[in-house]
N, CA, C and O of each residue as an XYZ file, in Angstrom:
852
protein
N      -3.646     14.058     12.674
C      -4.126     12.676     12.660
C      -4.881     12.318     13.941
O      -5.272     11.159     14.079
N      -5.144     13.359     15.018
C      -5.273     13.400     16.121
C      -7.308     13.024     16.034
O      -8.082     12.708     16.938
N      -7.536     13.239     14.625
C      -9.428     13.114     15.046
C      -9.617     11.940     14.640
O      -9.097     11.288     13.735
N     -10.490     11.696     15.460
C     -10.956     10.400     15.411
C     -11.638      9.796     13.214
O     -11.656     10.420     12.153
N     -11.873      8.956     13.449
C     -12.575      8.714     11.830
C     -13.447      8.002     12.401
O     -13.633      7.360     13.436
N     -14.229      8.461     10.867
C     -15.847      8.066     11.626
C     -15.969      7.039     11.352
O     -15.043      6.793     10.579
N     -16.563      6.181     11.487
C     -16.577      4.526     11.391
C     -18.625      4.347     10.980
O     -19.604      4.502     11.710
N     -18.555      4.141     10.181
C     -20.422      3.242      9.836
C     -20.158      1.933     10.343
O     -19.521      1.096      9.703
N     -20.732      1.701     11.710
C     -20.961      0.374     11.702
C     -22.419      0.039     11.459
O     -23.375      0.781     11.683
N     -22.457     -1.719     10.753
C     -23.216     -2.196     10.400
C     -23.292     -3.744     11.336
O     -22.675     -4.753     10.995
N     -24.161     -3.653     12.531
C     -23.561     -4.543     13.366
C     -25.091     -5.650     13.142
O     -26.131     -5.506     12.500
N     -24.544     -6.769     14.049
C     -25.197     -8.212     13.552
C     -25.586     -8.089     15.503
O     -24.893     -7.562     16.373
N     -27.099     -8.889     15.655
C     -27.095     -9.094     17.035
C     -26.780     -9.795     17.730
O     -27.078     -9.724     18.922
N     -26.130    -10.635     17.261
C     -24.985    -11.481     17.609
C     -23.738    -11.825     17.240
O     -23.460    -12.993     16.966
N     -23.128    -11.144     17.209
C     -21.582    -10.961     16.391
C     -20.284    -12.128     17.079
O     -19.956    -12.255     18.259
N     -19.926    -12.616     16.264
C     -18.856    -13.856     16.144
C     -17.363    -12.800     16.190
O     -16.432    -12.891     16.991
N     -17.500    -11.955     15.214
C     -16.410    -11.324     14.927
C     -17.077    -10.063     14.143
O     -18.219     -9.799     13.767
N     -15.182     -9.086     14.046
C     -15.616     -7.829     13.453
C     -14.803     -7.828     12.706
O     -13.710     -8.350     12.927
N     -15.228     -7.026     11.212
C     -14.383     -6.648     10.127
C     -14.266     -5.855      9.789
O     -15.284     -5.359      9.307
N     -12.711     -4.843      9.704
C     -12.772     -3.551      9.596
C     -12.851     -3.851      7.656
O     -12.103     -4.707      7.184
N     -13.668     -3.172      6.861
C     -13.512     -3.215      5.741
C     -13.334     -2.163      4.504
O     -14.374     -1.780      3.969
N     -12.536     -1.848      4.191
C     -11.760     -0.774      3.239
C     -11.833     -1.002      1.920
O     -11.449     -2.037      1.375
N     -12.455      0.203      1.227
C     -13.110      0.789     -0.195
C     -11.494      0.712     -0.745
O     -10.382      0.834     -0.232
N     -12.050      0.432     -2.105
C     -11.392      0.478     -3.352
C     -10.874      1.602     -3.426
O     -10.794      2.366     -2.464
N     -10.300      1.941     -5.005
C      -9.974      3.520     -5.104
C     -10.887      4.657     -5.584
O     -10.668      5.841     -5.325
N     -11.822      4.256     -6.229
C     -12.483      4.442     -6.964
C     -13.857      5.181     -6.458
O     -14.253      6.260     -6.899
N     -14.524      4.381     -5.428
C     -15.328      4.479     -4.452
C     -15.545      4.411     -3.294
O     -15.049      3.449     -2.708
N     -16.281      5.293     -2.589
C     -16.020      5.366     -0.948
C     -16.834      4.466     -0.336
O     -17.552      3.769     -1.053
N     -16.871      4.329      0.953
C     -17.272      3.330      1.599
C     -19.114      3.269      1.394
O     -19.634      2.459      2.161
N     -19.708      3.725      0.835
C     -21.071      4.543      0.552
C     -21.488      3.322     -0.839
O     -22.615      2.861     -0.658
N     -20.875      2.829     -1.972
C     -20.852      2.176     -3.134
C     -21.477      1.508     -2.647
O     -21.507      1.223     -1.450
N     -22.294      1.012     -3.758
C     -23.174     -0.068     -3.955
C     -22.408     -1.593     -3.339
O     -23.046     -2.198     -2.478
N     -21.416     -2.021     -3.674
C     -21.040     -3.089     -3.284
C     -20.590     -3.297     -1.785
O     -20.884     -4.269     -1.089
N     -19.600     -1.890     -1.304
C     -19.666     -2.069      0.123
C     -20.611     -2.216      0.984
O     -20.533     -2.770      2.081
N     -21.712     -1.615      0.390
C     -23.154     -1.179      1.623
C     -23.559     -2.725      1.558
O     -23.668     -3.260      2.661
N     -23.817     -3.586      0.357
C     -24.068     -4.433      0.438
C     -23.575     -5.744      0.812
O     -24.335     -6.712      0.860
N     -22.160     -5.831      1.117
C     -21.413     -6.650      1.312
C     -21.528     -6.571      3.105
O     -21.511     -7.552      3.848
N     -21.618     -5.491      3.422
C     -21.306     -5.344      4.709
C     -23.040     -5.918      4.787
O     -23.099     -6.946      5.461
N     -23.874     -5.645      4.458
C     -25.673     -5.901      5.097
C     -25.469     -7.481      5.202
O     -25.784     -8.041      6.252
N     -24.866     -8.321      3.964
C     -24.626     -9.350      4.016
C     -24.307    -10.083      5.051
O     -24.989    -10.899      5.671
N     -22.661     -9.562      5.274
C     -21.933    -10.178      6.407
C     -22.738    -10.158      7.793
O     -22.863    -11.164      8.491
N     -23.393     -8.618      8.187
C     -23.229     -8.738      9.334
C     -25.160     -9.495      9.621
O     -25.577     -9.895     10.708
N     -25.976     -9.476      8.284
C     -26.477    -10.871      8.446
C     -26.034    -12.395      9.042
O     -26.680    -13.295      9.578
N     -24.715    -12.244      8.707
C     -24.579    -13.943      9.012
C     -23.595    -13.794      9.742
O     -22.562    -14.420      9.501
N     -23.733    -12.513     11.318
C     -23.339    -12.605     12.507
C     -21.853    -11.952     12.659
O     -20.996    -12.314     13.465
N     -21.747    -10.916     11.708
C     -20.132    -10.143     11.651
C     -20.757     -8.797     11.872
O     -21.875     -8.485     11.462
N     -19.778     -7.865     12.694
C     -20.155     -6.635     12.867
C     -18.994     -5.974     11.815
O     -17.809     -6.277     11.959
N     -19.504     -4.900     10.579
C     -19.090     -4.917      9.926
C     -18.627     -3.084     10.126
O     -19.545     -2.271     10.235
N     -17.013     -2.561     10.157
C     -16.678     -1.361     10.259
C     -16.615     -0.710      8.624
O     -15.911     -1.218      7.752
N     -17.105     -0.030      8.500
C     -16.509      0.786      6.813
C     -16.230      2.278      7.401
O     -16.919      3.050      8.068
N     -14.768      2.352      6.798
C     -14.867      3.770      6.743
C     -14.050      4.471      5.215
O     -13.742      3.826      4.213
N     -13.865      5.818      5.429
C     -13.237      6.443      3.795
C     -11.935      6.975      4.380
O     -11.665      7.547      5.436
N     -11.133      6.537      3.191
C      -9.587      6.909      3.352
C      -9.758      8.490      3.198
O     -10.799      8.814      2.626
N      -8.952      9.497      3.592
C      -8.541     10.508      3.972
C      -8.944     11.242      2.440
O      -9.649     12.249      2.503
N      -8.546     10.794      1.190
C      -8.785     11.750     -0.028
C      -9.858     11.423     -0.220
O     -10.475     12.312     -0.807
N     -10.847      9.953      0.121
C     -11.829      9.877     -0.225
C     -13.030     11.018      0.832
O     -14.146     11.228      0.357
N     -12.806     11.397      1.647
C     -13.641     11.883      2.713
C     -13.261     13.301      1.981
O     -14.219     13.899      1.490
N     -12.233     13.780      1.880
C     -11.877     15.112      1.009
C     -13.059     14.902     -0.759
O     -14.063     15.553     -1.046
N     -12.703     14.307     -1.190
C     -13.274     13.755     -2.478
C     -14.805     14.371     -2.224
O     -15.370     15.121     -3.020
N     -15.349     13.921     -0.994
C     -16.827     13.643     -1.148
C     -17.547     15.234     -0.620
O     -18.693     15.612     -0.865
N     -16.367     16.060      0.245
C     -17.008     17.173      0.933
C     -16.668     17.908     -0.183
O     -17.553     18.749     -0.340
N     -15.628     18.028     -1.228
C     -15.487     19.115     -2.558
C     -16.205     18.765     -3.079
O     -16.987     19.692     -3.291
N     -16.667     17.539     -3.685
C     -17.315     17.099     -4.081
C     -17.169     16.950     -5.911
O     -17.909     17.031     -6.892
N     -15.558     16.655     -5.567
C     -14.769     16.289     -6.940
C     -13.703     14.904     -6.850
O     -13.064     14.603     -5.842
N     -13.689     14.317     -7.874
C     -12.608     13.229     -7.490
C     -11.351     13.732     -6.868
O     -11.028     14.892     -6.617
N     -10.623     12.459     -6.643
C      -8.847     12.907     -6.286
C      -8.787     11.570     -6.336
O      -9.730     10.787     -6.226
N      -7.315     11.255     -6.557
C      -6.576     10.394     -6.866
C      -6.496      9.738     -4.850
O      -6.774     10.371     -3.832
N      -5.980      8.206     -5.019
C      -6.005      7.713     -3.531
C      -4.563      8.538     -3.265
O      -3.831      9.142     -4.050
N      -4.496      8.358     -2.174
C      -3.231      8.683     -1.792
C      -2.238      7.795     -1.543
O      -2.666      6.652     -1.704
N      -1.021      7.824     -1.199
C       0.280      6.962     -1.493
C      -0.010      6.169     -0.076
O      -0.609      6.703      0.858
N       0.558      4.663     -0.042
C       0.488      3.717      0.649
C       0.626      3.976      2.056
O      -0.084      3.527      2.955
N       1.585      4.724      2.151
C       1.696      5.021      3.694
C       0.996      5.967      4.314
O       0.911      5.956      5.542
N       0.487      6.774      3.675
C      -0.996      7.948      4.237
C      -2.463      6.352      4.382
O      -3.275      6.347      5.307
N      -2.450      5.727      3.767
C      -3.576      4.697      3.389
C      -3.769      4.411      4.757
O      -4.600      4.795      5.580
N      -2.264      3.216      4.829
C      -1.894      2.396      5.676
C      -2.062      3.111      7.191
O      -2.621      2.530      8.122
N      -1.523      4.384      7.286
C      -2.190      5.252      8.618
C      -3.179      5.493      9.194
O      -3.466      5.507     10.391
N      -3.877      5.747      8.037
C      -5.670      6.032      8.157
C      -6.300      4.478      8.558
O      -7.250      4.422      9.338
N      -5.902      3.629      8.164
C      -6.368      2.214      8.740
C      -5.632      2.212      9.733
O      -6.584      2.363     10.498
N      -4.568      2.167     10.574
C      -4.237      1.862     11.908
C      -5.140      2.590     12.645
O      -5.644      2.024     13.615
N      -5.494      3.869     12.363
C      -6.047      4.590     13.215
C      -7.176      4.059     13.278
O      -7.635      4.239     14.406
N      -8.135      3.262     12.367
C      -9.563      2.972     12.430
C      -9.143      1.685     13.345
O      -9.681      1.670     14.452
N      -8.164      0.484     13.013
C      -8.061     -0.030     14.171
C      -7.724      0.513     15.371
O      -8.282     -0.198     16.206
N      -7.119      1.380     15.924
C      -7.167      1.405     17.058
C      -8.335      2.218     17.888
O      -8.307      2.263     19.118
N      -9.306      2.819     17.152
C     -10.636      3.277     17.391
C     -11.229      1.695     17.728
O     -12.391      1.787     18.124
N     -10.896      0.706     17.695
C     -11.701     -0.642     18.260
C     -11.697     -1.109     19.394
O     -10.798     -1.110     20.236
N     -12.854     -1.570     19.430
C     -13.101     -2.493     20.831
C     -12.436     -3.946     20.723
O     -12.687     -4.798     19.872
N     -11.650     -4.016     21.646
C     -11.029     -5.449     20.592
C     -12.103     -7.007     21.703
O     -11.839     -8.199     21.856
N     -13.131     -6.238     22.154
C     -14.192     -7.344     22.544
C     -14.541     -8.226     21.249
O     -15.597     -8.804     21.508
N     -14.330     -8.390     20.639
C     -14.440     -9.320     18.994
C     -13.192     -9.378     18.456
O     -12.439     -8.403     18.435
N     -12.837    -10.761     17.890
C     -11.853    -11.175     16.902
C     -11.710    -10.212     15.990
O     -12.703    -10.065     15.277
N     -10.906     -9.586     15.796
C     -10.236     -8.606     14.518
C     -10.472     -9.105     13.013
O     -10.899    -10.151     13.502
N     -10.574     -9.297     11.809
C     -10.467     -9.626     11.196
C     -10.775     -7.518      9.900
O     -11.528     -6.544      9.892
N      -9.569     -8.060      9.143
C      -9.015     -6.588      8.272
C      -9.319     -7.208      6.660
O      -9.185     -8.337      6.187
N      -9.806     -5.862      6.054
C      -9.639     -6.868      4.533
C     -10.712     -5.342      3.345
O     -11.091     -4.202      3.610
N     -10.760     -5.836      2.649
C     -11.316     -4.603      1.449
C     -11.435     -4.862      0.044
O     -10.928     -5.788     -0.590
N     -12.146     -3.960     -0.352
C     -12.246     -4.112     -2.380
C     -11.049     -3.725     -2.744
O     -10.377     -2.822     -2.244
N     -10.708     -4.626     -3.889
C      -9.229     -3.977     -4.443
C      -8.464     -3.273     -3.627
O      -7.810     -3.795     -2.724
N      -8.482     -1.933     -3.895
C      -6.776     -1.388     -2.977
C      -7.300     -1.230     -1.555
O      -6.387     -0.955     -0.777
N      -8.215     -1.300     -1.120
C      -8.800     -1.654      0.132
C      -8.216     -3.068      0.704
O      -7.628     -3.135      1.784
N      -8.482     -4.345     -0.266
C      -7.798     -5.398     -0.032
C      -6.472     -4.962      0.058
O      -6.186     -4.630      1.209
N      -5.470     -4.835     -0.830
C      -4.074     -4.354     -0.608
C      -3.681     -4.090      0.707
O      -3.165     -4.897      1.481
N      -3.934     -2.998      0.906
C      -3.747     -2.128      2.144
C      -3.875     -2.885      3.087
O      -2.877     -2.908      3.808
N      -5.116     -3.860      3.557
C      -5.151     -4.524      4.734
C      -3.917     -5.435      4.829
O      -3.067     -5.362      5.716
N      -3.926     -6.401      3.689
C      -2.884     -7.129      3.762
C      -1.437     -6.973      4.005
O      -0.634     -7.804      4.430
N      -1.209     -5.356      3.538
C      -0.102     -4.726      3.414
C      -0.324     -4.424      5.105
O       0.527     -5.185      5.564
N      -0.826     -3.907      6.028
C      -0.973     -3.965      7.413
C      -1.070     -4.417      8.163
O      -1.104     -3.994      9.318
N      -1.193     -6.021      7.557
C      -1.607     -7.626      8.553
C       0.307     -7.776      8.366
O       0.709     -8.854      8.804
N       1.225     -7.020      7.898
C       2.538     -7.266      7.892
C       3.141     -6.370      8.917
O       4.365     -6.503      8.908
N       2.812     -5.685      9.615
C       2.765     -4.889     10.795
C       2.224     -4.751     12.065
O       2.880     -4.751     13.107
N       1.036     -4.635     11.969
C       0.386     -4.971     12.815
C      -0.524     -6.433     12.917
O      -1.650     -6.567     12.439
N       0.258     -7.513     13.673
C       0.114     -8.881     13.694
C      -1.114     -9.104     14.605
O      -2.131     -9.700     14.249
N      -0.813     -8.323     16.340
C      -1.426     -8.814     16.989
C      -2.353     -9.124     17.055
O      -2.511    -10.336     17.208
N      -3.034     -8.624     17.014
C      -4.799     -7.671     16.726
C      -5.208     -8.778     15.975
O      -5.872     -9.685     16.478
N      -4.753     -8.759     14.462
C      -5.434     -9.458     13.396
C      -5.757    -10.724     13.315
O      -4.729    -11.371     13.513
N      -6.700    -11.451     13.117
C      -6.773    -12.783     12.825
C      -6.952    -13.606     11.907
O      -7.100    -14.824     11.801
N      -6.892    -12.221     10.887
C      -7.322    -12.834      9.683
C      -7.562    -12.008      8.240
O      -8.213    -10.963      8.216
N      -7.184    -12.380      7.484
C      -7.576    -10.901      6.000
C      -7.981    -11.180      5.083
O      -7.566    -12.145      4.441
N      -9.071    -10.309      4.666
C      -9.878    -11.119      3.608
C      -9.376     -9.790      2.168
O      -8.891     -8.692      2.444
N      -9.616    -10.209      0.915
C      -9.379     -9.118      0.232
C     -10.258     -9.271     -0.934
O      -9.724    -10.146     -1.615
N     -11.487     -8.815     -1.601
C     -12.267     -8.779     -2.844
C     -12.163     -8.533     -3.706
O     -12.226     -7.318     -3.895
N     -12.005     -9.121     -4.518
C     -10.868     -8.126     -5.696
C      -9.472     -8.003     -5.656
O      -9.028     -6.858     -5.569
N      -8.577     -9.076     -5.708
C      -7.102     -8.604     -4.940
C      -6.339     -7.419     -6.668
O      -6.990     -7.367     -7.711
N      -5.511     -6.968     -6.565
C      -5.274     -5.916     -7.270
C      -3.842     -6.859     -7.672
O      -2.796     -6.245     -7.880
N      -3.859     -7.811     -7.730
C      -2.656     -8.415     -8.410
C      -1.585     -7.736     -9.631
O      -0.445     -7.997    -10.017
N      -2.449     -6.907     -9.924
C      -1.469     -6.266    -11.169
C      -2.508     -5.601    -11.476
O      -3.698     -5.900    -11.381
N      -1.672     -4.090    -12.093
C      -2.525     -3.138    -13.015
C      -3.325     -4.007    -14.208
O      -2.866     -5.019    -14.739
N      -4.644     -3.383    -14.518
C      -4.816     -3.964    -16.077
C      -3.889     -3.642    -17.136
O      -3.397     -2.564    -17.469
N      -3.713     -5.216    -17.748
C      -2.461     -5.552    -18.875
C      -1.525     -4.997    -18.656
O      -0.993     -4.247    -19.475
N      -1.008     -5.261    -17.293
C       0.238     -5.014    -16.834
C       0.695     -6.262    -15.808
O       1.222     -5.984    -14.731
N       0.489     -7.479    -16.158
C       0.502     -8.728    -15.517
C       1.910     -8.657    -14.985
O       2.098     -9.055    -13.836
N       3.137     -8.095    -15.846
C       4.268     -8.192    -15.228
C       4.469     -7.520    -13.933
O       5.156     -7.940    -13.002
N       3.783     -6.415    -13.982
C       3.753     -5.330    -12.061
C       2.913     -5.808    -11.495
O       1.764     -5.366    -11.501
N       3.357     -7.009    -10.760
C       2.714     -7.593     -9.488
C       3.020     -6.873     -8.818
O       3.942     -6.066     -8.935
N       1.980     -7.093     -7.602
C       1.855     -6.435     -6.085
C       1.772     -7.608     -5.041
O       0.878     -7.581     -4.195
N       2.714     -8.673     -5.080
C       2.339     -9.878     -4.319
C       3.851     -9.724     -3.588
O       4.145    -10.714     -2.918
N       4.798     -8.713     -3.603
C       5.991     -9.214     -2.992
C       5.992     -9.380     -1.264
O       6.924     -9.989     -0.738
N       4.689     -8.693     -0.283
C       4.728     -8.869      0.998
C       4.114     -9.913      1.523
O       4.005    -10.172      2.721
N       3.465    -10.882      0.066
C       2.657    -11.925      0.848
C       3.369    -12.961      1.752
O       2.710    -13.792      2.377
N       4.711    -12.908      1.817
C       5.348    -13.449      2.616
C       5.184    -13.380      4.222
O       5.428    -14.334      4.962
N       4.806    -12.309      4.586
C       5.306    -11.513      5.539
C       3.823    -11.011      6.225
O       3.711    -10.151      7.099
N       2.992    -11.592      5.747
C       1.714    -11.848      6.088
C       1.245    -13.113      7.247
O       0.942    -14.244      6.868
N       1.249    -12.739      8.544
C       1.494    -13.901      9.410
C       0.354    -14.640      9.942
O       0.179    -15.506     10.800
N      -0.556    -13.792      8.884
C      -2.389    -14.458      9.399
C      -3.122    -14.947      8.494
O      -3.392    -14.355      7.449
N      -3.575    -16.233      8.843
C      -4.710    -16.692      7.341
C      -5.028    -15.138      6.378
O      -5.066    -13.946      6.684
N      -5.206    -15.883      5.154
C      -5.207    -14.753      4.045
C      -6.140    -15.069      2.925
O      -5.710    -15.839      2.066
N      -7.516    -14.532      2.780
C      -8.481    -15.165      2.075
C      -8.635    -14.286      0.572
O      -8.946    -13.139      0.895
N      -8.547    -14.378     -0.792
C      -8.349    -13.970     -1.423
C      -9.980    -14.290     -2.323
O     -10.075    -15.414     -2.816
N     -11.214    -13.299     -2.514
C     -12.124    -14.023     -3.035
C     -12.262    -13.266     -4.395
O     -12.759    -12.148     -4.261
N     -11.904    -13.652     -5.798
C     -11.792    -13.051     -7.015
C     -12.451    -13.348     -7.848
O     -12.674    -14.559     -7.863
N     -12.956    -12.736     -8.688
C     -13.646    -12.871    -10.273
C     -12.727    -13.560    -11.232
O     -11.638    -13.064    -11.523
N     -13.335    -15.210    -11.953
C     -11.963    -15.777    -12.576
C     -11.892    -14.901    -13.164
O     -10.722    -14.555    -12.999
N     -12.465    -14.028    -13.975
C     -11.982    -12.992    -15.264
C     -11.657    -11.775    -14.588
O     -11.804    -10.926    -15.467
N     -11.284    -11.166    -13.493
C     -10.762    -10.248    -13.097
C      -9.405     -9.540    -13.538
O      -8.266     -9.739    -13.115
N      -9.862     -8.649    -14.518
C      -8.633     -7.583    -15.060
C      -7.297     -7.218    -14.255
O      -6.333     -6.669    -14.788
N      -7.364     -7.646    -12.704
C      -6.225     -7.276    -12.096
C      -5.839     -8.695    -11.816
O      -5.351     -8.846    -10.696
N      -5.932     -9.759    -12.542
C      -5.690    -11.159    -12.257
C      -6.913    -12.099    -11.990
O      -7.681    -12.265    -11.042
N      -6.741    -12.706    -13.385
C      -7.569    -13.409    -13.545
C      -7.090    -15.020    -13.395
O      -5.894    -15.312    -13.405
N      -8.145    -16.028    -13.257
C      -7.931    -17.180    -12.586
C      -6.946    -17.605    -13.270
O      -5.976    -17.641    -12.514
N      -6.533    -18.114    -14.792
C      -5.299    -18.735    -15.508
C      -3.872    -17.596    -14.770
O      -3.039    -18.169    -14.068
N      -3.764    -16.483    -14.940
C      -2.860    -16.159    -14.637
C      -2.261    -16.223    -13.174
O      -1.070    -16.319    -12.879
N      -3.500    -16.138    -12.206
C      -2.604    -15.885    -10.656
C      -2.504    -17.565    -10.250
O      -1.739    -17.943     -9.363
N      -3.373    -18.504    -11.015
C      -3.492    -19.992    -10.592
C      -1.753    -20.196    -10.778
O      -1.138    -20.789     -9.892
N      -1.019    -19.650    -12.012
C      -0.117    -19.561    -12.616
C       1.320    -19.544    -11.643
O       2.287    -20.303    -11.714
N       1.097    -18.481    -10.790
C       1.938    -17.511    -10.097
C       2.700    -18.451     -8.905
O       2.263    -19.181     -8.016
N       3.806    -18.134     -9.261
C       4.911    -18.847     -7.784
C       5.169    -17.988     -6.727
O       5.859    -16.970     -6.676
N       4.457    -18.602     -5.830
C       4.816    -17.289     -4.714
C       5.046    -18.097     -3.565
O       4.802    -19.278     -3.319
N       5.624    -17.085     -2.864
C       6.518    -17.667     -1.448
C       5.713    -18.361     -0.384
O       5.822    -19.414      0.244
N       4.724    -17.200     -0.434
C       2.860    -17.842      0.361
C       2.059    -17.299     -0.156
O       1.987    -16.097     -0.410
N       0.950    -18.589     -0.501
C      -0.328    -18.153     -1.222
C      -1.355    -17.855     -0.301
O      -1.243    -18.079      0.904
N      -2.413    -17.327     -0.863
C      -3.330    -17.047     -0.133
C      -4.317    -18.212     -0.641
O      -4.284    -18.991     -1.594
N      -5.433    -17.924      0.687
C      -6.507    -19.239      0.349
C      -7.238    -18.469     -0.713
O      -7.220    -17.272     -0.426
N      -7.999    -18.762     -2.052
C      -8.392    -18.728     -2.885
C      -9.826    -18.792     -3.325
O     -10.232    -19.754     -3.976
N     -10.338    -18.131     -3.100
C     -12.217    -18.473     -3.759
C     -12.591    -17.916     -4.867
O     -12.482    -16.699     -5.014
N     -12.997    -18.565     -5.640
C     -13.282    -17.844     -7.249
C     -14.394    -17.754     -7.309
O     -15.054    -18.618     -6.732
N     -15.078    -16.684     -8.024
C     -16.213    -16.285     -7.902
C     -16.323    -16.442     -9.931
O     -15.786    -15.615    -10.667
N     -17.115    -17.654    -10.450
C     -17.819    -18.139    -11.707
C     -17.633    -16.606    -12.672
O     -18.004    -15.527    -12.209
N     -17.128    -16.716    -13.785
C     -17.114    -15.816    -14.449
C     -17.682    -14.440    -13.668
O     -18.861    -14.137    -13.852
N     -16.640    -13.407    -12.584
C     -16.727    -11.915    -11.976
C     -15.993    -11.713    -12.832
O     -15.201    -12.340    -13.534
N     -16.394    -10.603    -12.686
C     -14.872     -9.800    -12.880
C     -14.371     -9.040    -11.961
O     -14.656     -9.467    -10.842
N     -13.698     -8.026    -11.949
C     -13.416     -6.986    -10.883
C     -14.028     -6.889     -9.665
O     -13.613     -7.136     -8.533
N     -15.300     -6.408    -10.153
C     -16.230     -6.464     -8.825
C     -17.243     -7.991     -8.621
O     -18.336     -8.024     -8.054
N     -16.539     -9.150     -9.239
C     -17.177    -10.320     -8.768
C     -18.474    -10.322     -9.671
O     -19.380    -11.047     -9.259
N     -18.690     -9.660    -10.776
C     -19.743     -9.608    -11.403
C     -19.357    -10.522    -12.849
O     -18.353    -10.353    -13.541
N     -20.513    -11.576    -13.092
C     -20.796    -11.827    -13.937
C     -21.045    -11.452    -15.093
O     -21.583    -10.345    -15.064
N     -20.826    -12.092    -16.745
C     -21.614    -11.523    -17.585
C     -23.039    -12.319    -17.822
O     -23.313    -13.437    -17.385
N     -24.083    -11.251    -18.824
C     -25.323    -11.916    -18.513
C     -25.636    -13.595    -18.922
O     -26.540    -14.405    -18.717
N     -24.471    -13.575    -19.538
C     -24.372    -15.179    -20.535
C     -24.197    -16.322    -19.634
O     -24.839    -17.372    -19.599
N     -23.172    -15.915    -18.883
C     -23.363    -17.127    -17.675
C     -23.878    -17.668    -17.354
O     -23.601    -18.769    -16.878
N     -25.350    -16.936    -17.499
C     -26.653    -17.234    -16.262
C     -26.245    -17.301    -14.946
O     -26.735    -18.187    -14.245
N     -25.499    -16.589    -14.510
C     -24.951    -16.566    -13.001
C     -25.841    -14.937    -13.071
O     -26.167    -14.143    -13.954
N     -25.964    -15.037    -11.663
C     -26.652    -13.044    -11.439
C     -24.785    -12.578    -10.454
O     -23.854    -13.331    -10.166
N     -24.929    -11.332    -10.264
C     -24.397    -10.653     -9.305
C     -24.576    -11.047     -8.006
O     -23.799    -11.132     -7.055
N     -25.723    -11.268     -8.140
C     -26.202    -11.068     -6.615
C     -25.757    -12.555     -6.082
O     -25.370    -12.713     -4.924
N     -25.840    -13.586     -6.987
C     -25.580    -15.143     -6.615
C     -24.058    -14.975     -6.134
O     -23.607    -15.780     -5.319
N     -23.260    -13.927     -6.639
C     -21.852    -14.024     -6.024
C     -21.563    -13.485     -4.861
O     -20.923    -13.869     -3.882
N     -22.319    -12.236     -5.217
C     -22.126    -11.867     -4.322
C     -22.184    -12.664     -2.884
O     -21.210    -12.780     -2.140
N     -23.507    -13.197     -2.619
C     -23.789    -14.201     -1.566
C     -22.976    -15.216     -1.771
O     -22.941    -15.894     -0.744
N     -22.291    -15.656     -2.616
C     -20.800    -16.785     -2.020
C     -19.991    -15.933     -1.724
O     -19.900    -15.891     -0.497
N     -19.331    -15.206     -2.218
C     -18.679    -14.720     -1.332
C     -18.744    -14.206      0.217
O     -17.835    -14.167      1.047
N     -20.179    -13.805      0.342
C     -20.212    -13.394      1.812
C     -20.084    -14.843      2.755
O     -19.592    -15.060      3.862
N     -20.853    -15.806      1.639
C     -20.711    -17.356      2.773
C     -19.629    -17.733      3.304
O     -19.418    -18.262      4.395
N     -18.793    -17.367      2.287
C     -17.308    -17.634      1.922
C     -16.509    -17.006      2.939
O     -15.671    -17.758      3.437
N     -16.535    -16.050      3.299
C     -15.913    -14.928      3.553
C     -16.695    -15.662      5.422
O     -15.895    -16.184      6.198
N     -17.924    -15.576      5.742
C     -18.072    -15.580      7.237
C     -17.554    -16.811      7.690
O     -17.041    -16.955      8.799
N     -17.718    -17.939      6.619
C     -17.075    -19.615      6.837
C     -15.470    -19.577      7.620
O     -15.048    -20.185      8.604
N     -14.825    -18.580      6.701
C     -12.994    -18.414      6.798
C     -12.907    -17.786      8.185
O     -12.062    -18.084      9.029
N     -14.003    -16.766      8.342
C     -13.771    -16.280      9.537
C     -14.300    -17.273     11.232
O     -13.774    -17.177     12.341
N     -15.171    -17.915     10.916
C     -15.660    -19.000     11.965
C     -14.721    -20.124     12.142
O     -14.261    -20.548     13.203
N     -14.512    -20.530     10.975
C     -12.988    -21.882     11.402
C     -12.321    -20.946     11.757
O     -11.794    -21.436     12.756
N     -11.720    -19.354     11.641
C     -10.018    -19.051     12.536
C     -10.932    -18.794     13.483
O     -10.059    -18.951     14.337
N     -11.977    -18.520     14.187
C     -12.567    -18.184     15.465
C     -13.017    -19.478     16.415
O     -13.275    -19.420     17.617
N     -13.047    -20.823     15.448
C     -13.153    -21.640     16.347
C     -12.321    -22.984     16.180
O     -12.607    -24.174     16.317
N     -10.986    -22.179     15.769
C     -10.100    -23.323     15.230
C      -9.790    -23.625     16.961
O      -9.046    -24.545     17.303
């Protein structure tokens, strides 16, 4: 665990803050939505870290899938990318789906640092498996917690998590008929791209009030 990980930064020339930000399971930090999420942010003054979890970096040099690996290999590989930081900028941790997870699941450990967690896609439950939530550490989460979702999102969609009793919620942004990846259908008349850009507004707004609360 001793080598460093490589980090793509995507930096802003004037940076407010930095966000370490962590890929889904599915796709490595390289996907269409990360590359673009991060060009976004660090447009509107965030220096943006992406890097690939440990099977994903294996994944890409065989150049065959693999399954993610279990929570606590995840959760390692992100401490280590935080502590590869300059902590000259506000911390702020967060990711697509199990990317989201993971951060949040690490803003329960490592407090100091963090100021804040954003998550895209939260993974609330397997698809049609609403009963296996993944919300039992939101307790224990001691830093603003920004949750920005597709109402129709297969891992919890707006009727069901609006639904949900939990100990602590997270702050909430819904993104107009997304789904998963915050994407619209064509009927909406909403584009992708229109969400995409709330969410990034969304997402640098949460981070400027905890930076200049």
């Amino acid at each position: 665990m001793s080598d460093k990980v490589v980090i793509e930064w995507h930096k802003s020339p004037n940076p407010l803050a930095q966000f370490v930000f962590a890929h889904g399971a599915g796709a490595g930090c390289d996907s269409d939505f990360m590359q673009d999420m991060a060009t976004k942010l660090a447009e509107q003054g965030i220096d943006v870290a992406l890097f690939d979890f440990e099977y994903m970096a294996t994944a890409k040099a065989q150049n065959k899938k693999r399954p993610p690996d279990r929570a606590p290999k995840l959760l390692a590989r992100y401490e280590q990318v935080l502590s590869q930081l300059d902590d000259a900028l506000p911390i702020f941790i967060g990711g697509k789906s199990m990317g989201g997870r993971m951060a949040s699941m690490l803003a329960c450990e490592t407090t100091a640092k963090v100021k804040g967690v954003i998550a895209f896609g939260y993974p609330f439950h397997p698809p049609g498996k609403p009963e296996k939530l993944r919300v039992e550490h939101f307790g224990d989460i001691s830093c603003p917690f920004l949750v920005l979702q597709g109402e129709r999102d297969t891992f919890g969609n707006k009727t069901e998590v609006s639904a949900l009793q939990l100990e602590a919620t997270p702050e909430y942004f819904w993104l107009p008929d997304g789904d998963h990846s915050l994407k619209p259908r064509k009927a909406s008349g909403l584009t992708e791209s229109q969400n995409r850009d709330a969410a990034a507004q969304k997402t640098v707004q949460f981070m400027r009030d905890i930076c200049h609360g």
